[in-house]
PyMOL CGO cylinders between C-alpha atoms (Angstrom):
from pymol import cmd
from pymol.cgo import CYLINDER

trace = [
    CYLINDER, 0.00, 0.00, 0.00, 1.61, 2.87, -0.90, 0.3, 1, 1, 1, 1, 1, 1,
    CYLINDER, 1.61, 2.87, -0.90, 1.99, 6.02, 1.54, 0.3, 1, 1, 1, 1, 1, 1,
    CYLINDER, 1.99, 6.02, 1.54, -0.84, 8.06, -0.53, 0.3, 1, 1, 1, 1, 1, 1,
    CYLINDER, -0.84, 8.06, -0.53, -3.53, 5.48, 0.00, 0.3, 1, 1, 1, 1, 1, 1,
    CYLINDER, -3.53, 5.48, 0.00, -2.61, 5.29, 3.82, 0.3, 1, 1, 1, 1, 1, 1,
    CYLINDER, -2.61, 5.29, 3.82, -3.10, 8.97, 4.43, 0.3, 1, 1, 1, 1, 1, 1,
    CYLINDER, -3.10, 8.97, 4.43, -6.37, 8.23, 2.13, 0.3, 1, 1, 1, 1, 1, 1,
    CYLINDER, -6.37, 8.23, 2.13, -7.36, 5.78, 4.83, 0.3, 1, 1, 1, 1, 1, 1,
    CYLINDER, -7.36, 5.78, 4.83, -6.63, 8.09, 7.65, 0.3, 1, 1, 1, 1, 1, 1,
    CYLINDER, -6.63, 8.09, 7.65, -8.61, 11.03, 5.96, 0.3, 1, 1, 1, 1, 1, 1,
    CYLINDER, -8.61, 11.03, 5.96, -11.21, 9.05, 5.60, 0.3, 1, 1, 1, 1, 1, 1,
    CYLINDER, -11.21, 9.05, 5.60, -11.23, 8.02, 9.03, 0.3, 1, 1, 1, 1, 1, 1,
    CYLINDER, -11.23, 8.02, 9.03, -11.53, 11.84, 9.97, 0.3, 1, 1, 1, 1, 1, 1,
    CYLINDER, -11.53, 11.84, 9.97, -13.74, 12.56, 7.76, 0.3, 1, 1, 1, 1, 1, 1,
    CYLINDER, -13.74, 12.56, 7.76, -16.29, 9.85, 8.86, 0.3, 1, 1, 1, 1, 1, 1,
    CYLINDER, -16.29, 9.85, 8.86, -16.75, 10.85, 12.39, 0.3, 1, 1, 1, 1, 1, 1,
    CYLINDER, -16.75, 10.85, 12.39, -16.24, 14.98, 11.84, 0.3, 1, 1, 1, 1, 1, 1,
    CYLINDER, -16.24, 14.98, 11.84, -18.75, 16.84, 13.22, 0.3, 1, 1, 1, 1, 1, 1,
    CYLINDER, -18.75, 16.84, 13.22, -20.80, 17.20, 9.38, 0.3, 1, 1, 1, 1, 1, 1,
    CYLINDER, -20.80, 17.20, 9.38, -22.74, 14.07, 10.57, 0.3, 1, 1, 1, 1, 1, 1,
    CYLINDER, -22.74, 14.07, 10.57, -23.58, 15.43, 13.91, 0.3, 1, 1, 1, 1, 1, 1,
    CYLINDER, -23.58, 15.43, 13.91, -26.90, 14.19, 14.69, 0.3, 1, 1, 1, 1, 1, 1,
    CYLINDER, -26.90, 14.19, 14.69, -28.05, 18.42, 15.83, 0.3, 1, 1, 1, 1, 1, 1,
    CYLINDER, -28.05, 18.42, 15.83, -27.13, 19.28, 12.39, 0.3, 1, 1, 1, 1, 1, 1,
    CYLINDER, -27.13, 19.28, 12.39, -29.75, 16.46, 10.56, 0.3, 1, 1, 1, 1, 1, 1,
    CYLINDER, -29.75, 16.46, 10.56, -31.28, 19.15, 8.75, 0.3, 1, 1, 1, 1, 1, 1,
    CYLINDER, -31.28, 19.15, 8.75, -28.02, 21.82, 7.82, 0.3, 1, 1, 1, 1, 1, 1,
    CYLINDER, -28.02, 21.82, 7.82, -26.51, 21.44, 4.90, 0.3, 1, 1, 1, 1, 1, 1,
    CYLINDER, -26.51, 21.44, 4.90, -24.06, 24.76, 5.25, 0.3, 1, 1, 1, 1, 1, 1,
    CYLINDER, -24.06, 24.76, 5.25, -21.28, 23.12, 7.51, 0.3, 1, 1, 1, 1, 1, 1,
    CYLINDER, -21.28, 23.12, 7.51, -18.19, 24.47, 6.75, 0.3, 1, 1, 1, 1, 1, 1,
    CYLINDER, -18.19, 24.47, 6.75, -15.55, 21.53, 8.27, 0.3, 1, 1, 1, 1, 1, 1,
    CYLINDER, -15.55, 21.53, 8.27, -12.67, 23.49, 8.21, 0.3, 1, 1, 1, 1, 1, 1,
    CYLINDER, -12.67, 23.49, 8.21, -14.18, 26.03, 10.59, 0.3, 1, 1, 1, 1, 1, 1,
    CYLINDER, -14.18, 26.03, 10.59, -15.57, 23.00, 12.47, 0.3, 1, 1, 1, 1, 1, 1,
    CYLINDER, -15.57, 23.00, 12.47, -11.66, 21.81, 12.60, 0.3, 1, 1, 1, 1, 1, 1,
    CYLINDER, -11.66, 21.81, 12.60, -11.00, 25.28, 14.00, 0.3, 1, 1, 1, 1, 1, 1,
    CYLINDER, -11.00, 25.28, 14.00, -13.46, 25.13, 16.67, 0.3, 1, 1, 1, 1, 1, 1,
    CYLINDER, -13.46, 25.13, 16.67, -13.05, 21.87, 18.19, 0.3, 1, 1, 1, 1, 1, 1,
    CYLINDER, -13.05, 21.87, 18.19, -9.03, 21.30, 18.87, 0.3, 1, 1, 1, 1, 1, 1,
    CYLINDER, -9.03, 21.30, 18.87, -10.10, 17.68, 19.38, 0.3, 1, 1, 1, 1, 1, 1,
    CYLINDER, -10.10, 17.68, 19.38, -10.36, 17.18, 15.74, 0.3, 1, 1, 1, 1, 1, 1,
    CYLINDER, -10.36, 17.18, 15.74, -6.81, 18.33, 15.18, 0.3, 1, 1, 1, 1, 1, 1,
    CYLINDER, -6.81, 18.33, 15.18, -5.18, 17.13, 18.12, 0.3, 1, 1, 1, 1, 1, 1,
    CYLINDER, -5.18, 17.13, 18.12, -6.72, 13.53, 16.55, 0.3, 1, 1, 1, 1, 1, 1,
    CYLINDER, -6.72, 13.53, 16.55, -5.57, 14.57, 13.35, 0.3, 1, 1, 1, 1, 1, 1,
    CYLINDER, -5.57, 14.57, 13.35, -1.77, 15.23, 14.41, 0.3, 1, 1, 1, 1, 1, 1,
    CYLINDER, -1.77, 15.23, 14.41, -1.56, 11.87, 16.54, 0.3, 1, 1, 1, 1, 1, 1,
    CYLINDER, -1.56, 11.87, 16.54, -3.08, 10.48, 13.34, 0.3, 1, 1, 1, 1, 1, 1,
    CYLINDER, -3.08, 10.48, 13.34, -0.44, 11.58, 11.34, 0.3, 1, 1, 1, 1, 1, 1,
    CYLINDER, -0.44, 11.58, 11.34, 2.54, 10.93, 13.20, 0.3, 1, 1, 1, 1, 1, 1,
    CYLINDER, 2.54, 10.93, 13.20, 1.22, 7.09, 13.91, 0.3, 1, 1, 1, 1, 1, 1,
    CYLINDER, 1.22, 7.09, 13.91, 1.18, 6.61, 9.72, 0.3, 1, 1, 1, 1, 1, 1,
    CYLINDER, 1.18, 6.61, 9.72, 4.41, 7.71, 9.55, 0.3, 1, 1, 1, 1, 1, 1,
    CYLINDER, 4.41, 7.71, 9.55, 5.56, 4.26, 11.60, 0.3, 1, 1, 1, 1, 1, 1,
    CYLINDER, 5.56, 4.26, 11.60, 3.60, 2.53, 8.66, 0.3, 1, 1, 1, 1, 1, 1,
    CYLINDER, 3.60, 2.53, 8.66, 5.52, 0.39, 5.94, 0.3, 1, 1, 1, 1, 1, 1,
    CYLINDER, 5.52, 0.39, 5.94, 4.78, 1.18, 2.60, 0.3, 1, 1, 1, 1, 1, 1,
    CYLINDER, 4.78, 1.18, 2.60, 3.86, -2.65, 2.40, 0.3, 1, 1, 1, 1, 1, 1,
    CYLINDER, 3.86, -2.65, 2.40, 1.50, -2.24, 5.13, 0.3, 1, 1, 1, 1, 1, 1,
    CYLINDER, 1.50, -2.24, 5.13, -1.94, -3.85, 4.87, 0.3, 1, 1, 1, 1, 1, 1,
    CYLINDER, -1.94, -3.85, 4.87, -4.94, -2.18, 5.35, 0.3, 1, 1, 1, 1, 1, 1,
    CYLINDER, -4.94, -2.18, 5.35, -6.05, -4.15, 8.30, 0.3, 1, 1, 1, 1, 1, 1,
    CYLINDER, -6.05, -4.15, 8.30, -2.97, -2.62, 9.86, 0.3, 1, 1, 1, 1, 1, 1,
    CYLINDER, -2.97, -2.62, 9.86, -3.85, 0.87, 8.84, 0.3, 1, 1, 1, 1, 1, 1,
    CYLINDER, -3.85, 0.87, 8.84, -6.98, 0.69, 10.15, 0.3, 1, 1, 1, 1, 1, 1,
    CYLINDER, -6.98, 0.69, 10.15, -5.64, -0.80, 13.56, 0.3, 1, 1, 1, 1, 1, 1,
    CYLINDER, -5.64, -0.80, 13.56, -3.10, 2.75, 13.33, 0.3, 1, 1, 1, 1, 1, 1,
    CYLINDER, -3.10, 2.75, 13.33, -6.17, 4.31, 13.15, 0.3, 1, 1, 1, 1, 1, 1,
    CYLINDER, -6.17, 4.31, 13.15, -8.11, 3.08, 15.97, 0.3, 1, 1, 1, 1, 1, 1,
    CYLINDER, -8.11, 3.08, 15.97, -5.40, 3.28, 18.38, 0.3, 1, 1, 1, 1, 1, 1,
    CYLINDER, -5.40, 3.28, 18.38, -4.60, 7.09, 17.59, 0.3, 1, 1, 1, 1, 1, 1,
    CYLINDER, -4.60, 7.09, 17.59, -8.12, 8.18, 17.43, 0.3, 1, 1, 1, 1, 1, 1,
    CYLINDER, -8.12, 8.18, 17.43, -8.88, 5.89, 20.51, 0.3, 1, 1, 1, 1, 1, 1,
    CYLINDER, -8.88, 5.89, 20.51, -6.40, 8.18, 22.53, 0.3, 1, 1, 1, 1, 1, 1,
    CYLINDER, -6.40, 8.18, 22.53, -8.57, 10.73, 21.81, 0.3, 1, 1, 1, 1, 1, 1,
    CYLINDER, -8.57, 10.73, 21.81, -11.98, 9.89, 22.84, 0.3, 1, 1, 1, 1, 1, 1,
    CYLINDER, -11.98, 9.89, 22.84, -14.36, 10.79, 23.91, 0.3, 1, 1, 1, 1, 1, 1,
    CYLINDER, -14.36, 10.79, 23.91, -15.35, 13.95, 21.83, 0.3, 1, 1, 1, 1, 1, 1,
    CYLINDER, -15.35, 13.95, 21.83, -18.01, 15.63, 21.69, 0.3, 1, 1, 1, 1, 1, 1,
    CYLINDER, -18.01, 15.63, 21.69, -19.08, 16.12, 17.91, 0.3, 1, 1, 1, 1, 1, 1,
    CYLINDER, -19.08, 16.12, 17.91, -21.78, 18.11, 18.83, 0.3, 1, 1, 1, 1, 1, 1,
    CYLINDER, -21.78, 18.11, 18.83, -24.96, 19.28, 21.15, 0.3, 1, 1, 1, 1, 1, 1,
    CYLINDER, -24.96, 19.28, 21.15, -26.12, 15.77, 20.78, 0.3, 1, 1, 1, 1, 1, 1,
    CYLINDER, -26.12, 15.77, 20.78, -23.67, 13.73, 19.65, 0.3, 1, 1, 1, 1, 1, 1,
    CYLINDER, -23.67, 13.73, 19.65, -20.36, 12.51, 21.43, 0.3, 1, 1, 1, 1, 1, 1,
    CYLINDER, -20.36, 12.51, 21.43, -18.09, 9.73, 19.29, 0.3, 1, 1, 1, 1, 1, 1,
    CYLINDER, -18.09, 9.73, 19.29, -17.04, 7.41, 22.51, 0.3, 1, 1, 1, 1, 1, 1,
    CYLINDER, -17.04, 7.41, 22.51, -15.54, 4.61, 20.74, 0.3, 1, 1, 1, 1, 1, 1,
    CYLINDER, -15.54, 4.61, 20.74, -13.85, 3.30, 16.95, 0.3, 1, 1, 1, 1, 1, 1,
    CYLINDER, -13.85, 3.30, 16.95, -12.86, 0.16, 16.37, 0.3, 1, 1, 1, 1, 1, 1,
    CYLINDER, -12.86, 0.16, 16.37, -10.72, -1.42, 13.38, 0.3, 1, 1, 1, 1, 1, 1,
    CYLINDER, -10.72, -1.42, 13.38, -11.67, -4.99, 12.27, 0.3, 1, 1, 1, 1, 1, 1,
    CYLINDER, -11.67, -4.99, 12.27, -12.64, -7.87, 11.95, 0.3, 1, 1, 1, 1, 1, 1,
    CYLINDER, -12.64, -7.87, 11.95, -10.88, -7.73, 8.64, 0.3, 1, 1, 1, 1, 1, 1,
    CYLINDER, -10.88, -7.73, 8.64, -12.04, -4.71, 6.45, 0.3, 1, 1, 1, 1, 1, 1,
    CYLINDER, -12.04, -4.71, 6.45, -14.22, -3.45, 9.02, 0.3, 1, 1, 1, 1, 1, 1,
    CYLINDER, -14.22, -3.45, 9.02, -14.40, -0.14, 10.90, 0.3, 1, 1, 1, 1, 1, 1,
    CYLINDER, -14.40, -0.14, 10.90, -17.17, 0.96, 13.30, 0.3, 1, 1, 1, 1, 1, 1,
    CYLINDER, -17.17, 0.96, 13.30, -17.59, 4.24, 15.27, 0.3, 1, 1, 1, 1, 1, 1,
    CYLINDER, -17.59, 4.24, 15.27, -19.73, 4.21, 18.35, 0.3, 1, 1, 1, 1, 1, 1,
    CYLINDER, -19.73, 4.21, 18.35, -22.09, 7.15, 18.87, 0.3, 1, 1, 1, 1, 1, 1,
    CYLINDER, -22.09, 7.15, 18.87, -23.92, 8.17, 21.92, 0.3, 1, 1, 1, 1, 1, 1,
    CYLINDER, -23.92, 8.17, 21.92, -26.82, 10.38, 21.46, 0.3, 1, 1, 1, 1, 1, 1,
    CYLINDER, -26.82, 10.38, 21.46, -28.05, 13.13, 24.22, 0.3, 1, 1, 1, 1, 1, 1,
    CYLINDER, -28.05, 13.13, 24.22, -30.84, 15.15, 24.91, 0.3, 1, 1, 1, 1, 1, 1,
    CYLINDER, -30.84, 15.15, 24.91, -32.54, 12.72, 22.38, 0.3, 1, 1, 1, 1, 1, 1,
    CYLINDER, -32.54, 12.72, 22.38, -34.51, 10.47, 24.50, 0.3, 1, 1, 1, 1, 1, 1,
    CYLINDER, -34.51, 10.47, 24.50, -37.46, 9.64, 21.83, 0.3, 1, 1, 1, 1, 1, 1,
    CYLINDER, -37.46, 9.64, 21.83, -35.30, 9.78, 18.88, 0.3, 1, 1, 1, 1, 1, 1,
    CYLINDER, -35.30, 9.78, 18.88, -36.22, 6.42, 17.18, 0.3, 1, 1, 1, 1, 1, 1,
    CYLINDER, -36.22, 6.42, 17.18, -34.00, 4.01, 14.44, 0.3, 1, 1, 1, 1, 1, 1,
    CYLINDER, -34.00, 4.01, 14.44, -35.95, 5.42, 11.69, 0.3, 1, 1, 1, 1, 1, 1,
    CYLINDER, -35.95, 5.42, 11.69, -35.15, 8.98, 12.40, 0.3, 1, 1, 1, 1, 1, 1,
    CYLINDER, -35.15, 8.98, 12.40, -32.24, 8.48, 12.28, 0.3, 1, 1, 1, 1, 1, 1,
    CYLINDER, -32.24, 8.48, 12.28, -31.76, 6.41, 9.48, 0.3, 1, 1, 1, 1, 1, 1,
    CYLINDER, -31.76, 6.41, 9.48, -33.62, 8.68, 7.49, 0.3, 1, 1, 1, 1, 1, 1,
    CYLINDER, -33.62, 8.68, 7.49, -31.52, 11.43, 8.66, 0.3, 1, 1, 1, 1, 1, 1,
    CYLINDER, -31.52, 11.43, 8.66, -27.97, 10.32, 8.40, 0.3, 1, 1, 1, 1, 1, 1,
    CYLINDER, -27.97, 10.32, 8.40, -27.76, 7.63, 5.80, 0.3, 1, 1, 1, 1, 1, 1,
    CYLINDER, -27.76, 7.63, 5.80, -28.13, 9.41, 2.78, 0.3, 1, 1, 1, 1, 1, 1,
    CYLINDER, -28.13, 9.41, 2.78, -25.25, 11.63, 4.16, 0.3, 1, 1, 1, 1, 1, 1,
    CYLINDER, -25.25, 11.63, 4.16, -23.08, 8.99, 5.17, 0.3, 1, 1, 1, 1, 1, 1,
    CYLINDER, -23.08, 8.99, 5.17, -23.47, 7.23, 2.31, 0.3, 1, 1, 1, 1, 1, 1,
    CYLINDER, -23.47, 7.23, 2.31, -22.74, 10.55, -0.11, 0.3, 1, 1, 1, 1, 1, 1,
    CYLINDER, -22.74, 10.55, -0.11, -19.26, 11.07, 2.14, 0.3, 1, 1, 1, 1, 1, 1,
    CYLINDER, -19.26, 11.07, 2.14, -18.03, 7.52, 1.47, 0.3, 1, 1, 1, 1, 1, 1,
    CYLINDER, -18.03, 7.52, 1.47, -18.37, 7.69, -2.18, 0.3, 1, 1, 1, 1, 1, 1,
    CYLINDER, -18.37, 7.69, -2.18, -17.06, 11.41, -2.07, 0.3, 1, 1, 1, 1, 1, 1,
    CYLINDER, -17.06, 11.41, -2.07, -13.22, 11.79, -2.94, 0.3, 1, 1, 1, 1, 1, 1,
    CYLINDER, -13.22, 11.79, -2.94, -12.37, 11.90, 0.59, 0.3, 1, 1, 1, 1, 1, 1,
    CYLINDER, -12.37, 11.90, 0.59, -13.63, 8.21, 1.29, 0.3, 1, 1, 1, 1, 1, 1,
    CYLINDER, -13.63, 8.21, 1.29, -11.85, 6.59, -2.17, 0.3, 1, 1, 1, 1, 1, 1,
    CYLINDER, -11.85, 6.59, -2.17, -9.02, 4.62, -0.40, 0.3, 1, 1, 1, 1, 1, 1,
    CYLINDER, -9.02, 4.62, -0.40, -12.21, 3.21, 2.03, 0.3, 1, 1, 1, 1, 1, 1,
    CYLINDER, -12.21, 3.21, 2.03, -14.30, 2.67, -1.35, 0.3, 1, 1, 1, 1, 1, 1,
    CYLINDER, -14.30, 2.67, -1.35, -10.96, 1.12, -3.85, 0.3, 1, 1, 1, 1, 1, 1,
    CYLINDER, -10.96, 1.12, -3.85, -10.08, -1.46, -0.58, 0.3, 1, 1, 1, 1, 1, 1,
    CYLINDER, -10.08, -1.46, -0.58, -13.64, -2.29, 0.52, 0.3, 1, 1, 1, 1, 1, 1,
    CYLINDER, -13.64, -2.29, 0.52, -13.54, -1.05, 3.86, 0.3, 1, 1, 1, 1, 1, 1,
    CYLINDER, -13.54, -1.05, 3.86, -17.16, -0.63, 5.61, 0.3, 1, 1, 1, 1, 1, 1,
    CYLINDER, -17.16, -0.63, 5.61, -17.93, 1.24, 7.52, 0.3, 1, 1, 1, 1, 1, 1,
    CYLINDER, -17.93, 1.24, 7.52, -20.62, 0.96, 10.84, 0.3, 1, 1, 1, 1, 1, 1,
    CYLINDER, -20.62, 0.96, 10.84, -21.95, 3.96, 12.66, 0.3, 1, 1, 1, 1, 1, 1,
    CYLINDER, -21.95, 3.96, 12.66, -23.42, 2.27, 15.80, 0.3, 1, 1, 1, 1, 1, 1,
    CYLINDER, -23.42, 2.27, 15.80, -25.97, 5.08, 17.87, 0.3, 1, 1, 1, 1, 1, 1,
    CYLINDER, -25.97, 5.08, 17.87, -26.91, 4.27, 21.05, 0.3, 1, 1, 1, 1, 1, 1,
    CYLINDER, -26.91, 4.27, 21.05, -28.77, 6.27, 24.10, 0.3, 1, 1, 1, 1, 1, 1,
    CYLINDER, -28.77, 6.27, 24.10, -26.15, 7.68, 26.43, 0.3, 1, 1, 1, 1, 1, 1,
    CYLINDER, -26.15, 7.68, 26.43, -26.91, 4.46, 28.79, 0.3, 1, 1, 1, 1, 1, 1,
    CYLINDER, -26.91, 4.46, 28.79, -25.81, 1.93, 25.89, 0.3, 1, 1, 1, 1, 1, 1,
    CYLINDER, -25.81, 1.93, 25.89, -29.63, 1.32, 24.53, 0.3, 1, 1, 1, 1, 1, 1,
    CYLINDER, -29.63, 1.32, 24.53, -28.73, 0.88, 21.07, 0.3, 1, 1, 1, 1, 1, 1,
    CYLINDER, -28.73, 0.88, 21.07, -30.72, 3.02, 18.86, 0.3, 1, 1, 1, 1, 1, 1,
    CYLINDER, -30.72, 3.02, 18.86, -29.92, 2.35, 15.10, 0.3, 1, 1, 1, 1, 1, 1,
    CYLINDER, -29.92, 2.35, 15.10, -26.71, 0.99, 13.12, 0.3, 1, 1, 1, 1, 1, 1,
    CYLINDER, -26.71, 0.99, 13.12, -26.11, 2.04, 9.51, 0.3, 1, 1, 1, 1, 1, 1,
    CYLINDER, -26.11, 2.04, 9.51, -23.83, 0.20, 7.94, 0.3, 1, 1, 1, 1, 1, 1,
    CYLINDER, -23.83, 0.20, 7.94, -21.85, 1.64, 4.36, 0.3, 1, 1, 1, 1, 1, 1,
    CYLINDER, -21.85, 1.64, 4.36, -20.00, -0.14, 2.19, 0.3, 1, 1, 1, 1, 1, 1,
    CYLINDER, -20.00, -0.14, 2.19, -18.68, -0.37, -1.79, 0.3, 1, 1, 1, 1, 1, 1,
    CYLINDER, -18.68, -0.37, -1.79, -21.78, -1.41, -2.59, 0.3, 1, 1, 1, 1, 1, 1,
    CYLINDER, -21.78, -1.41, -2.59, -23.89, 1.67, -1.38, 0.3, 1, 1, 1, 1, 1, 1,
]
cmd.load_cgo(trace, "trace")
């Protein structure tokens, strides 16, 4: 894999749980992310570890591996809060081609799977076939955005791959 597709992967890992797909901001579509970037250090303090852990990568480095890089720098970073309602608590890399990002929802409490489903997916799905996602996209990486209540009641999980 060569060094341009793992800083792909680890874009696209940014860009998957950046504040655009906050669950307050369903019904915005005037988010500016580099402003968002600005205003929440998290994102950039995730981005730097982000980008100093790829640079231990191998060239030769499978993307099971890049994706493990990836959890472990982002995990150092968590939780964060993405927005009013939504905090990112937890990414994990695998099995295999896998990567899932856990969501907790607040000051939600009758927010039900459809909702949200209806809300986000169409998004979600437009960012992983976007140019940001390609390296997810070109090595079949899927993506799963699990959204549960703040006490672990799982509310919905959308799931984007290749095929979407």
């Amino acid at each position: 894999m060569n060094g341009k597709t793992i800083i792909s992967i680890v874009v696209g890992a940014l860009a998957f749980f950046a504040v655009k797909y906050g669950v307050s901001h369903f019904f915005s579509n005037d988010v500016d992310l580099s402003q968002i970037v600005k205003d929440h250090p998290e994102f950039s303090k995730t981005a730097d570890d982000l980008e100093d852990a790829v640079k231990g990568l191998s060239p030769n480095s499978s993307i099971e591996e890049i994706l493990k890089v990836t959890e472990e720098s982002m995990t150092k970073n968590l939780p964060i809060k993405v927005d009013d309602n939504t905090i990112l608590v937890g990414v994990k890399a695998g099995p295999g081609k896998l990567f899932t990002y856990d969501y907790h929802i607040v000051d939600l409490p009758d927010i039900t799977a459809e909702q949200l489903e209806t809300a986000m997916k169409p998004s979600l799905t437009a960012q992983y076939n976007g140019p940001d996602m390609k390296a997810y996209k070109d090595n079949k990486v899927i993506a799963i955005y699990r959204y549960s209540q703040k006490n672990g009641d799982l509310i919905s999980e959308i799931t984007i791959g290749p095929e979407e």
